[in-house]
C-alpha positions in Angstrom: -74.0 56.6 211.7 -77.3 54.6 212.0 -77.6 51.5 209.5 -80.4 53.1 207.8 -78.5 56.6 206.8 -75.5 54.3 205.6 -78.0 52.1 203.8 -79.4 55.5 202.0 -75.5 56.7 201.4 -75.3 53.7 199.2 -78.5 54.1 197.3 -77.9 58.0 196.8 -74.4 56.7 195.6 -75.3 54.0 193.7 -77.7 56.3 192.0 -75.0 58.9 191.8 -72.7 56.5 189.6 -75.7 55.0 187.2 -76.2 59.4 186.4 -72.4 59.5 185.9 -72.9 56.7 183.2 -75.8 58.0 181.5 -74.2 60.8 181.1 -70.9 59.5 179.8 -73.0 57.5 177.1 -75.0 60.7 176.4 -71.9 62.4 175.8 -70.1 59.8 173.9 -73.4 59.6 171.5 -73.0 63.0 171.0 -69.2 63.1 170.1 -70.2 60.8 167.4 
């Protein structure tokens, strides 16, 4: 794997988890 596809793996991942938080809080707001 070249450095620059790892370096976009993290960044897609990276963005990946900040969605999965957004989402959770989004959810959570709504619960309440």
């Amino acid at each position: 794997m070249s450095a620059s596809g790892r370096k976009r793996t993290l960044q897609y991942d990276q963005e990946r988890r900040l969605v999965c938080r957004t989402t959770d809080v989004l959810a959570q707001s709504r619960i309440r």
